[in-house]
N, C-alpha and C positions, 0 to 999 in steps of 0.2 A: 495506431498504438504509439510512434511517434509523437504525440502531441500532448504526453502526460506529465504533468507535474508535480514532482514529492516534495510535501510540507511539512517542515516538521513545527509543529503546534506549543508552545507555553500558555495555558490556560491558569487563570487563577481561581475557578472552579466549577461546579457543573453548570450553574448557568450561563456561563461563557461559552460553556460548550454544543449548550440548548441553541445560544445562538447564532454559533455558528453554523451547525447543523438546519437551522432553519434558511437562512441567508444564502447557503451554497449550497450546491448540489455535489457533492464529495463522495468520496469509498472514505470509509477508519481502514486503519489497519487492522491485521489484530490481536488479540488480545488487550487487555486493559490496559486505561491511561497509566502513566511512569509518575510518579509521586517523586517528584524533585527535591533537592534537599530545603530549598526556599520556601520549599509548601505550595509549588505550583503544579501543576499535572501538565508533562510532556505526553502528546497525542501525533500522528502519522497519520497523514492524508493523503490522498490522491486524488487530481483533478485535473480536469482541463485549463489550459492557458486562462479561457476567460472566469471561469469558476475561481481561479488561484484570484486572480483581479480582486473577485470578489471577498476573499479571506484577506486578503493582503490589507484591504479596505477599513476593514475592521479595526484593524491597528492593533493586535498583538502583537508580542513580540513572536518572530518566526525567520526559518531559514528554508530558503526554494532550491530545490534542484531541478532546472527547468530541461537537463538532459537526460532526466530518469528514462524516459520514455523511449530514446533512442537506443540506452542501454542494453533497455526491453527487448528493443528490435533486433538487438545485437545478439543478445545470450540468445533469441529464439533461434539464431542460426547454429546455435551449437546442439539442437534435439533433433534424436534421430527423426526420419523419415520413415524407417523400414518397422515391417509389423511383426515383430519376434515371435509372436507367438503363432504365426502363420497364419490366422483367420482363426484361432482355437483349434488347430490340429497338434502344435507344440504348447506343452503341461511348462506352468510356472516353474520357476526351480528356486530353491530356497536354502537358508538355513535352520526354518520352522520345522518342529516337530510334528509328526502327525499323533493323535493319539486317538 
């Protein structure tokens, strides 16, 4: 998990985006591209070290956070371990109504 990289993407429209998509092997983020005020679409990626190479290649313009990844590894140590609900012997608890 350490070895992931977040991209954040300036696209000048879909077919830049076809091409990217084709050329690397990436996750989007998601929901939809960000419509920049210049008329370009802002996109979020994630990839491997050598997949980023490959975006990078391209020559959009773009900004790498090459320590996303460690982040990751980071905040996972802040999730419990333990199974609260017991195996399903302990009922969810809420502030849903039942009706």
């Amino acid at each position: 998990m350490e070895d992931i990289v977040k991209i954040t993407l300036w696209l000048p429209d879909q077919q830049a985006l076809n091409e990217v998509l084709s050329k690397a092997q990436v996750s989007l983020d998601c929901g939809a591209p960000r419509r920049e005020s210049d008329g370009s679409f802002r996109i979020i990626l994630y990839a491997s070290p050598e997949e980023a190479k490959r975006v990078r290649a391209l020559g959009y313009r773009q900004e790498e956070d090459a320590n996303y990844g460690k982040v990751l590894a980071q905040r996972q140590n802040e999730v419990s371990k333990t199974d609260r609900f017991e195996g399903g012997k302990v009922k969810p608890t809420g502030i849903g109504e039942k009706r």
